[in-house]
Structures are given as C-alpha cells and as structure tokens.
N, C-alpha and C positions, 0 to 999 in steps of 0.2 A: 770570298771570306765566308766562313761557316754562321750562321744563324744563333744567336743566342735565342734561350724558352726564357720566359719569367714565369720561373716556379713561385713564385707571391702571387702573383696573380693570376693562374691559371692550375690548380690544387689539382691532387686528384678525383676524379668522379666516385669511386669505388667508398670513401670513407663513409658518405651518410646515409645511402641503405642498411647499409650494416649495421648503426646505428640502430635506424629506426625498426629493424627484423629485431634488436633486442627488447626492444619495450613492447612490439607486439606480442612477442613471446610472454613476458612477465603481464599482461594484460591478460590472455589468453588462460593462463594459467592459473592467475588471482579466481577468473571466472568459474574456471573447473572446480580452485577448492570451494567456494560459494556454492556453486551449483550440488557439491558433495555433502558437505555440511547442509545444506536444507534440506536433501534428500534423507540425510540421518537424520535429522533434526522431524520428518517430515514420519520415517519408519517408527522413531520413539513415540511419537504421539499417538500416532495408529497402533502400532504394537501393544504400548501401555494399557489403550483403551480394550482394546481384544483382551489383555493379560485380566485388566476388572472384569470386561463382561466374565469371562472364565470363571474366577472368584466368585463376581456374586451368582451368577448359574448353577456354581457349586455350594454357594451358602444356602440358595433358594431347594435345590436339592436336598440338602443335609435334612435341613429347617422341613422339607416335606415330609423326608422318612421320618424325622421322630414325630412329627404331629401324626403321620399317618399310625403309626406304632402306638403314639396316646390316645389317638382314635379307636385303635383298635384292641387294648385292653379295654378302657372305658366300656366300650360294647362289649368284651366278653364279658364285664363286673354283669351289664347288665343282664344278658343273659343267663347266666349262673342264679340272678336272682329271680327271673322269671322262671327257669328249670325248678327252683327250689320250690315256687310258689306252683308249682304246676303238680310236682308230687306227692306235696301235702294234699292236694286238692284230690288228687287220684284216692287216697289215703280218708281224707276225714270229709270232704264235699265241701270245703268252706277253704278261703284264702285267708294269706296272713296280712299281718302289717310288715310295714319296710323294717321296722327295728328287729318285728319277730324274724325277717330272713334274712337281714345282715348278721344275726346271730347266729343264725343259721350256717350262712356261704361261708363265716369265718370273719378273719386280719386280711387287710388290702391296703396295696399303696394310693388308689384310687379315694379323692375325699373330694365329695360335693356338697355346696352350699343347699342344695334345694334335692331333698328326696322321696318319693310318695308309692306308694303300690295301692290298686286300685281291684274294683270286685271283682274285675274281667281277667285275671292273673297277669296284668300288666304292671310296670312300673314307667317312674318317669325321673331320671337323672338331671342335674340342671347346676352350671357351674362349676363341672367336675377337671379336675387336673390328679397329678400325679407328682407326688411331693413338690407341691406348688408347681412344677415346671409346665411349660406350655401355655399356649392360646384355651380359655375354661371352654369346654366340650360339655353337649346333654347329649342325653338318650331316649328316645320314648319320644310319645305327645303327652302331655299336660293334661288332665281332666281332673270335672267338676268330682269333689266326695270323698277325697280317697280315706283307705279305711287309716282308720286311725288304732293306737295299743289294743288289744285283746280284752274284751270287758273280763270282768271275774268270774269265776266259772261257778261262784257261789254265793248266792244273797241270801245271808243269815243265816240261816241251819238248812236250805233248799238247796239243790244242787239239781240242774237241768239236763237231764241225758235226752240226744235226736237219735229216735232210728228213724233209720230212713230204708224204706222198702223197694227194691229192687229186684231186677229179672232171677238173681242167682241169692236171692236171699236178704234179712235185714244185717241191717250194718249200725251200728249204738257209736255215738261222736259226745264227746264233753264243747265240739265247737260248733254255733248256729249255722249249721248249710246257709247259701248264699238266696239257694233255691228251695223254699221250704213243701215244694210239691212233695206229696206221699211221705212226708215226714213227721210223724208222729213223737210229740212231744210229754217225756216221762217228768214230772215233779218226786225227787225223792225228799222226803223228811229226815234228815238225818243228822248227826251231831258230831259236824268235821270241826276239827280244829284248829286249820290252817288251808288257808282260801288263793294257794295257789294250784297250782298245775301240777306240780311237784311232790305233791301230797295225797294229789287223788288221780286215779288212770282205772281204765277199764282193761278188764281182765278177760281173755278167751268170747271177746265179744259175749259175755252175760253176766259177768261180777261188775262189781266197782269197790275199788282198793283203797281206802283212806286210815288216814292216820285223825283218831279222834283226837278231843282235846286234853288227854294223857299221854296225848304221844305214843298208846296203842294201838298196833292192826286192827282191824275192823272189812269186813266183806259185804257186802250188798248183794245179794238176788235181783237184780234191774228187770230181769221179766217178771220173777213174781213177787215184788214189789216188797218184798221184806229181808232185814239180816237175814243171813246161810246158819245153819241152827238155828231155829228163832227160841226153841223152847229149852234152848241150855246158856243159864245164869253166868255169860263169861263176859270178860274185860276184852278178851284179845283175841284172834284168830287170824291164824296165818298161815299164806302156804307154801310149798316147797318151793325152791327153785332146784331144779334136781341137775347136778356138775355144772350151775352155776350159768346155766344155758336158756332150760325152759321150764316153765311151771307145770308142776301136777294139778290137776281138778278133780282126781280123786282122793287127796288125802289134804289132810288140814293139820294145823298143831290147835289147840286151844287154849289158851290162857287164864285160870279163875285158881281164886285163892294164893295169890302167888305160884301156882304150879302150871307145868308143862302135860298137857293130854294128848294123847297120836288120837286121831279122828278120823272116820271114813267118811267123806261126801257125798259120796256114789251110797251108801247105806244109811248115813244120817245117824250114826253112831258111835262109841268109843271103842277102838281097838282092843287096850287093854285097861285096867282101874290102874297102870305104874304109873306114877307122875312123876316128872324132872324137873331139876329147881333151873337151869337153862339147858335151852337145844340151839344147836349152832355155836358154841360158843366161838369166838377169836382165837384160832390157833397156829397161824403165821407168824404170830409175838405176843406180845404180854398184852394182858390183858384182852377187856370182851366189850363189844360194839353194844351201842343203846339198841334203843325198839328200831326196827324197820318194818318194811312193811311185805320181807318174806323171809324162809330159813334157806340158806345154802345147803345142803345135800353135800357126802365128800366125793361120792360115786355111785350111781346108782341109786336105790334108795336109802341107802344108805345116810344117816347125821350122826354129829359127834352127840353127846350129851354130857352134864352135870346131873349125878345125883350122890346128895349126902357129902358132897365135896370130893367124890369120885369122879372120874371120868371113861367114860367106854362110848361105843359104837355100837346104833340100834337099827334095824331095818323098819321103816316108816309104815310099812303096808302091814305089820305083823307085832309088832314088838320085840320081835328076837334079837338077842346079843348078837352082835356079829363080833366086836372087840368087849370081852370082859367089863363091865364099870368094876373096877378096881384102879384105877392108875391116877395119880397124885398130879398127873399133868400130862398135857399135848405139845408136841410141835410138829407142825408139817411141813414138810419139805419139799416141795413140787408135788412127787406123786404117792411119796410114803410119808410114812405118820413115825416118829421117835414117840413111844408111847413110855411111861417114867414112875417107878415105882419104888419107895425107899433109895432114890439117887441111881436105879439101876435103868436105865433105856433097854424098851425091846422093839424091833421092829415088825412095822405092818405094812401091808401095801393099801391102796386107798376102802380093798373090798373087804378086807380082815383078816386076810392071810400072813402066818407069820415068816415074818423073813429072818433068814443067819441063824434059822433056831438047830441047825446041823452045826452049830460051834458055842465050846462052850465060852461067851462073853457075860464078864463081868456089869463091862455098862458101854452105852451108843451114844457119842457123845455131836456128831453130826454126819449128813449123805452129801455128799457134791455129786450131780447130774445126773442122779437117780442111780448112777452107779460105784461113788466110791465111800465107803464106810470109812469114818475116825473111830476107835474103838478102843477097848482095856480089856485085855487078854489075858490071862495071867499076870496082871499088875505092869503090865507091856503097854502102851499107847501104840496103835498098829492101824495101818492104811490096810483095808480088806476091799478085796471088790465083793460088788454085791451077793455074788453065787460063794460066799466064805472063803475062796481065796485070799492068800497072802500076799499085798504087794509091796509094804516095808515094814520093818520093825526099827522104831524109831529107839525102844529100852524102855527101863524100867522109872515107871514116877507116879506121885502121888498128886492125881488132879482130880478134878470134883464135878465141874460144869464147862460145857460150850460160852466162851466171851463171843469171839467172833468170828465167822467164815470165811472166805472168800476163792473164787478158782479164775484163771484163766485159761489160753491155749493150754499154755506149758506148765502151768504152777498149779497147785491146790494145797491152801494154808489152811489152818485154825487154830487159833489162840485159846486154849484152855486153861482156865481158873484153878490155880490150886488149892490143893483141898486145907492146909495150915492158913491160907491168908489169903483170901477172894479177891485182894487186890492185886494180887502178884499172879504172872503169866506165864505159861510154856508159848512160846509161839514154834509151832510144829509146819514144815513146809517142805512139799515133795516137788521136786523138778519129776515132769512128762518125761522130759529128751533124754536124759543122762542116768532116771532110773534109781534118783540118791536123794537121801533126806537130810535136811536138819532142824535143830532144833536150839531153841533160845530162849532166854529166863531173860525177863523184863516187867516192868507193870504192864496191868493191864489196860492197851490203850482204846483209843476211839469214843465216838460223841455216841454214845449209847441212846436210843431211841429217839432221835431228832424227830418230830410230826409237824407238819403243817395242818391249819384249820382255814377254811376259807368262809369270808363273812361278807358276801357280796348283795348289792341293794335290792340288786334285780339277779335273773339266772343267766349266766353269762358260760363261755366256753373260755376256758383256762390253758395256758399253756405253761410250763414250768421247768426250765434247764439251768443247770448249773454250770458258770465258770468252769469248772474242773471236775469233771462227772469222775475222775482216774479211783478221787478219795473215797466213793461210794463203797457203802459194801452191801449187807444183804439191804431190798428195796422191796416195796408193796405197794401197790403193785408195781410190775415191774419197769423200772426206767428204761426205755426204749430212745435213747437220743431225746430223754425228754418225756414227762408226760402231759397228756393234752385230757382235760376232762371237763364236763359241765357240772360248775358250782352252781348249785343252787339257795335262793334266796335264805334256806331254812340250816344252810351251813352242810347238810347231803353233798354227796359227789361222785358222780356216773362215768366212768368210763362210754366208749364207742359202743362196747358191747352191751350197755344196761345194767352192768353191775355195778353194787352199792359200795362205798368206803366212805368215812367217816372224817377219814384224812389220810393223807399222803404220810409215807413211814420208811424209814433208812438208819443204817449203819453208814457210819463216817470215820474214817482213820483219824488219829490223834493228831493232828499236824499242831496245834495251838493248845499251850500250856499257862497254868494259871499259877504265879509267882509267892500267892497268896500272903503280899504284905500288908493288903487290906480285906477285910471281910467279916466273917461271924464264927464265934466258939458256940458249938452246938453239942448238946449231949443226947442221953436216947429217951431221960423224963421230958423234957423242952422239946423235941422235934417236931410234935406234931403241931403247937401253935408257934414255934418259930416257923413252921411254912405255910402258913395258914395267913401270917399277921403279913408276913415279908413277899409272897405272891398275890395277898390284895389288894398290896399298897402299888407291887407294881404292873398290876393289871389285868392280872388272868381273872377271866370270869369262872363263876360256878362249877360248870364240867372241867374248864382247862385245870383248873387249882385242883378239883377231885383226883385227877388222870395223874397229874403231875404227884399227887402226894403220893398213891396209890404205888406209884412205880420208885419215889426216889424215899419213902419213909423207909420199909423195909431195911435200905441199906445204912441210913444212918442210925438206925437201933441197933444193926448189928455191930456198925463202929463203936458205939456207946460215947466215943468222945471224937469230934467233926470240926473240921477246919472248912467251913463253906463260901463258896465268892461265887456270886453271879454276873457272869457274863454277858452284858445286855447289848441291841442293836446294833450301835456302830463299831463296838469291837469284833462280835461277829460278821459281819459285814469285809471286815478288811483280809479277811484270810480266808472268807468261804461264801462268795456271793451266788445269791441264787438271782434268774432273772423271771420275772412274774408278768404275763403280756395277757391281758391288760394292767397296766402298771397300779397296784395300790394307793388306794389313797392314804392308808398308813398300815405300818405294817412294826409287827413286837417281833421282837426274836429272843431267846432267853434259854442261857446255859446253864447248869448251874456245876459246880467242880466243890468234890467234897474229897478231901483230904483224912485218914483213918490219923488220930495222934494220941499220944499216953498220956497227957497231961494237959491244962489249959495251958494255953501261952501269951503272951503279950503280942498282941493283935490293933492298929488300926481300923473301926469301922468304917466299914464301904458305904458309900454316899449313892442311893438309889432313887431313880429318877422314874417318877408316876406316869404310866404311858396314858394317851387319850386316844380313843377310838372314832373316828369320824368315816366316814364313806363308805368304799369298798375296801375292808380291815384283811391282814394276813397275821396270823400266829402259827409263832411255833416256838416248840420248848423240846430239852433236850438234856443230856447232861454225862458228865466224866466221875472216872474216878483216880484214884492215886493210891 
C-alpha cells in the first residue's frame, strides 16, 4: 500500500527564506536612502557654508577696494594741498593756511572734521570720508602750531613789503618768509583803502599797486620809497595792461582834475598836454567799468578813449590817433571794433585799420567770427564776408540797430531793431549748408543785459553754469561750459588769467513772457524816480540801481508811456536757473519787462517783496522789452 505525506504537518521548506530575503531587502534599502539623505544633508551644510565664506570674502574684498579707493583720494586731496603749499612757497618764501589752499586746490568730495597746514609745507587731514561713506581716514601727522588765516597785510595806513636777497637777485613778497634770514624789511607809509590782498599786489617786482581810499589807482616805488611821479599833483595813476596779458612799465595814464594824461615812466614825464575824460572805456556792451587798478590796451599800444563824448583810438607811447576821436560809440567784436557815427558803423581791425572801406556801406550792424559782416548796402541788409564779398542779400528794409547776435555750426542770426519802432524786429538768419536766408518780423526778443554781481565774505573761487546754456546769446566773458572765477571780498572778479570784470554779462533768448496784468504806468517825466523809489525798496544798492537806471531809463523816455512789471527771484528761477558753487547764502535776481502803450490803462499794482542781504549775496538784474 502506497504511503500517505501529511501536508499539515510537514509544509514546504522553501516559503520562509523567501520571506525573510524580502525584509532584508527593504532593511537594506531604508539604510541606503538614510545613508543618502545624510550625505545630502551632510553636502548642503558644507556647501552652504563654502557658498558664505565666498560671499563674505567677496564682501571683504568689495569693502577693501572702495576703502582702498577712499584711501586713495584722501591722499591725493592731501597731496594736491601740499603741491599747492609747496609752490606758493617757491613763489613768495612763506606758506599758507589750510583755508588759504583749499581755496586754492578748489571743490572736492573729500570732507574732514580736523584740518591744519603747518610751517614745514605739510598738512594734517583727520576724520576725512567721501560724501559720508567709508571707515573716516587721516593724512599726515599732527603737529604742535599750525598756522592759522593770513594776518592783514596792512596795519592802519603801513603796509609791510620783504625782500628777501638771494643768489640771482632780490625778490619783494606782501607775505612774512617763514625764514626771515637776509630779509629785509620795507615799512611803507601809504593811504590804501582796503586792507585786503585784493587791492594791493606788487608789480614787476618794484611797484606796489593799490587802490586808495577813493577807490583810485595809486603806484609805489618800493625801492625808492616814494609814489612814481612824486612831484605831479594826481589822484590816480595807472598802467597799461597791454592785449590784456601784461603790463607796460614804461608808460602810465594819470589821473588829476578829472582828466586822463598819457605818461612816460622811463622819462618821468607827460607825452602829450591832450587830456581824456576816460581811457579804456567798456566796449564789449553798454556801458563802462569803475576805477581798477590798470587800462586794458585793444592791441598793442594801442587804448580806446573818450574825449568830448567822442570816441577814437590812441597810441599810448606817442599820442597819435590811430582810429579818428570822432565816433558817437564802440563795439567790439573779438578782434574788430564796429566803430558808429550818426547811426552809420565803420569797420576797424584792433590796430586801426579800416575794413570793407572798398564797398560802399551805408551802416555795420554786426561781425560773426571775425569773418562775417551783417550790413546795409544800398538800403539791402546783406551778409558780406570780411574781404567785401557778397554772401546773401536778404532785400530791402528799414532797420536802425543790432538787438541780438548769435552763430553756430551751421546758422549765423541777428535780430535788428527797426528803425519806425525799436521794439519791433527783423530776425535775419543764414543756414551754412544750404547757402539760403531768411528773414522774420517779430518783437524784439531776449533778456537784454542780464549781469551777475558777486558779494562774497571772504575771496572764494566761483563757479557758474546754467541749466540750459542753449538760451545764451552773446557772453562776457566768454561761457566756456561755465565760468569759473575768483570773487573777491571787494565784489572784483579775476578770471585764471588775471583779468579784471566787474561782473559776469550775457544775452538770453526770450523764452518767458510777462502777461502784464499787474505792475506799474510809467511815463518819461516819472521815470527817473519811479526807478529810483521801486529798485530801493527792492534792494539794489547804489552802483546796482546807478547801472540799472543808466541802461533801462534811456528806453522808457523813449516810450514816453510804459507798462512796467518786475520779475523777481522765484519766477525767474523756474524758467532759467543758474547753478552758483559755492551755493549763496542769498541771492536777488530782478527782471524788469517794459511794455511801449498809447495811453494809460487800468492796471493792478504789483506787490513787491524787499530782498535782505546776509552772507555770501549774488545779484543780478536784467530786463525785456515788448
């Protein structure tokens, strides 16, 4: 009989490895994703931290170059003022203060709490940064002394000149050598008027040039200890600046009785007995500069003169006429002179030579770029070039004067006043490229004579740009991206090169007009103390109200009846900003817009606001017509 199994109780063997091979498996595996996740787990943290050091190794970098960058202006600011202090010293044997040669070095972004310059032409910087930013950085070492402002160079009516003797000759300083060996000390007795720096300088190492207390030239002889003529009864004496460069030391003008005398130095006597009621007068624009303390030359020896309310051109070494005294008035143009006689313009070149007299012109009305003439030709307004060629004939019209210039690349305008009614315009304009003119009847626009006056505490270096240099028109001198000059405390102002201005002077296009529903009826008996009463109240002083009358009465006598509104600070401000660095501590601006009308009218009075003068003051006045 065959065998029964008992499958109950005897299973197969094969089920529970198999089993247990799957839970090893899911064991094994749990372990690997653990094992993999801590190892990412294990890379992010390692990673991360590498990724910051990176970061900040690159913040620690950044953060070096610009400290090393702030380091390193800092140290040029400083050397720049060591350089400066170094070549005054070459120059006068004596150092400055830190104020006197940051005025010097200029505007900088660099600003330190702690600043000193010391005898040894060093300085010492201390807490300096660059518009705040940065860790504060010095310069230098710190010493005991350091010099402090520039004493006055004059106690009471004395005035201290050092020479100081050296291998290749003496050398005359208004500042104390640091080192007074071999320096001999001059006391002059003299009666300056103004006890800055500014007023008085030494000439050709053996003058000294002051301005006494009339605000007249005055000369010193420093070696032999007395005024230059001592034995001629004059107020004034003054000498050339010959094309505005350098001074003659042989010829002098003298000043007594109200009159003008040519002088020889070198002879110690009068050229000729002609006197002139001014030499030099202002003839870039209206009007003529106060006392200075020399004559501009046009070229050469040549100066302009007034006599008899004439004008011509004299040679200074001789007396000779170079340009006729007959002419009723000057403008000069770069290098030629519109010289103007009964309304007619003749031209000259700076030495006396006449130009365009091979054509016959009526009247010169202005030159762009020394070579192109606006002119009246047979009752023709015509572009001539200089050598009396023809380059347009614009037709026939009846105008009277030059309103205003202006040329570019391509264009060369001007706007001529006609001769029926001064307030009404040709605007005459030739395109370069295309060779073709035209012309346009309008009033007459633009801010006629705008001047800045600067009224600074101390003597400071000035810089002066305008928003929109585009509306400029003619400039004096001339706008260059700006000009940059040293105001001086006494209200003066020097250009780079030395030369003298009064104040800053431009033409401006008309862009801004005056509506005039409020203002003042002015006729031509009333004008003089309506602008007398109404520019004191709102703040021009003395000279500015004189200039200001000077220039704007003329036109309202000629109106006989005047629609006037003045335009003050913040309206001109919003249409024609100028930017002024160092920034004023207050500043007038004043337009005035006169309107020509046939009758009085029903007018509004303009409500005008008293300006006050505090700090470092800017003026300027200016004005339209209609």
């Amino acid at each position: 009989m065959e065998e029964k199994k008992d499958i109950a109780t005897n299973p197969p063997t094969t089920e529970l490895p198999k089993k247990k091979s799957k839970a090893k498996i899911v064991v094994i595996f749990l372990i690997i994703v653990l094992l993999l996740m801590g190892c990412l787990l294990l890379y992010m943290y390692f990673n991360n931290n590498r990724l910051q050091n990176i970061l900040d190794d690159k913040v620690k970098s950044e953060e070096g170059v610009l400290t090393s960058a702030i380091e390193r202006s800092i140290n040029e600011y400083g050397l720049r003022l060591e350089k400066a202090d170094l070549e005054n010293y070459i120059k006068t044997n004596s150092y400055l203060s830190i104020t006197e040669l940051m005025s010097i070095v200029g505007e900088t972004d660099v600003k330190c709490s702690e600043s000193e310059a010391y005898k040894d032409g060093t300085v010492y910087l201390n807490g300096c940064t660059i518009d705040d930013v940065g860790t504060p950085t010095s310069y230098g070492v710190k010493k005991e002394e350091p010099i402090t402002e520039a004493a006055p160079i004059v106690e009471g009516t004395t005035v201290t000149v050092y020479e100081t003797k050296g291998q290749y000759g003496s050398k005359l300083s208004l500042i104390k050598p640091v080192n007074m060996e071999n320096v001999v000390t001059h006391k002059l007795d003299i009666d300056v008027g103004y006890n800055t720096q500014s007023s008085i300088s030494i000439i050709d190492n053996n003058y000294l040039s002051y301005l006494d207390k009339n605000q007249l030239a005055q000369l010193y002889d420093i070696v032999k200890n007395q005024k230059v003529a001592p034995n001629e009864d004059y107020s004034g004496i003054y000498l050339y600046k010959m094309d505005e460069s350098y001074y003659s030391y042989n010829y002098a003008a003298i000043y007594k009785n109200n009159k003008y005398y040519l002088y020889s130095l070198k002879d110690n006597k009068y050229i000729s007995d002609v006197s002139y009621d001014t030499l030099s007068p202002y003839i870039n624009g209206c009007g003529t500069t106060g006392p200075a303390e020399y004559l501009n030359t046009l070229k050469g020896n040549n100066i302009a003169v007034i006599k008899d309310k004439k004008y011509g051109v004299v040679d200074i070494t001789n007396g000779k006429e170079i340009i006729p005294i007959k002419y009723t008035g000057f403008l000069r143009q770069d290098k030629l002179l519109i010289a103007r006689e009964n309304k007619k313009g003749v031209l000259y070149s700076l030495d006396g030579k006449e130009i365009l007299n091979n054509v016959k012109i009526d009247n010169i009305f202005a030159v762009s770029n020394n070579a192109y003439v606006f002119a009246l030709v047979d009752g023709h307004v015509k572009l001539l070039l200089i050598n009396g060629n023809e380059l347009y004939d614009f037709g026939e019209y009846t105008v009277d004067h030059l309103h205003i210039m202006s040329s570019s690349i391509d264009t060369i305008t001007a706007q001529i006043a006609e001769t029926s009614d001064p307030t009404d315009c040709i605007t005459f304009k030739y395109d370069m490229s295309t060779g073709k003119g035209t012309s346009e009847k309008q009033m007459c626009g633009g801010i006629s004579k705008p001047i800045l006056y600067f009224y600074p505490e101390k003597d400071i270096n000035v810089k002066v740009t305008f928003d929109d240099p585009s509306v400029l028109e003619t400039t004096y001198p001339k706008y260059n991206n700006g000009w940059e000059v040293i105001a001086k405390k006494d209200g003066s102002l020097y250009d780079k090169k030395g030369n003298y201005y009064y104040a800053l002077y431009w033409d401006e296009e008309k862009i801004h007009t005056a509506d005039f529903k409020e203002g003042f009826y002015v006729t031509k008996d009333n004008a003089i103390d309506f602008l007398e009463e109404k520019l004191s109240y709102i703040g021009l002083n003395d000279k500015e109200r004189n200039e200001f009358i000077m220039y704007w009465l003329p036109i309202l006598e000629k109106n006989k009846k005047s629609l006037v509104y003045f335009e003050l600070t913040e309206e001109r401000n919003s249409y024609s900003k100028i930017n002024i660095n160092p920034k004023p501590d207050s500043m007038l601006r004043i337009v005035i817009h006169i309107k020509k009308v046939n009758k009085k009218p029903i007018i509004k009075g303009e409500i005008l606001i008293p300006f006050e003068r505090r700090g470092f003051t800017v003026v300027e006045w200016g004005g339209t017509t209609y």
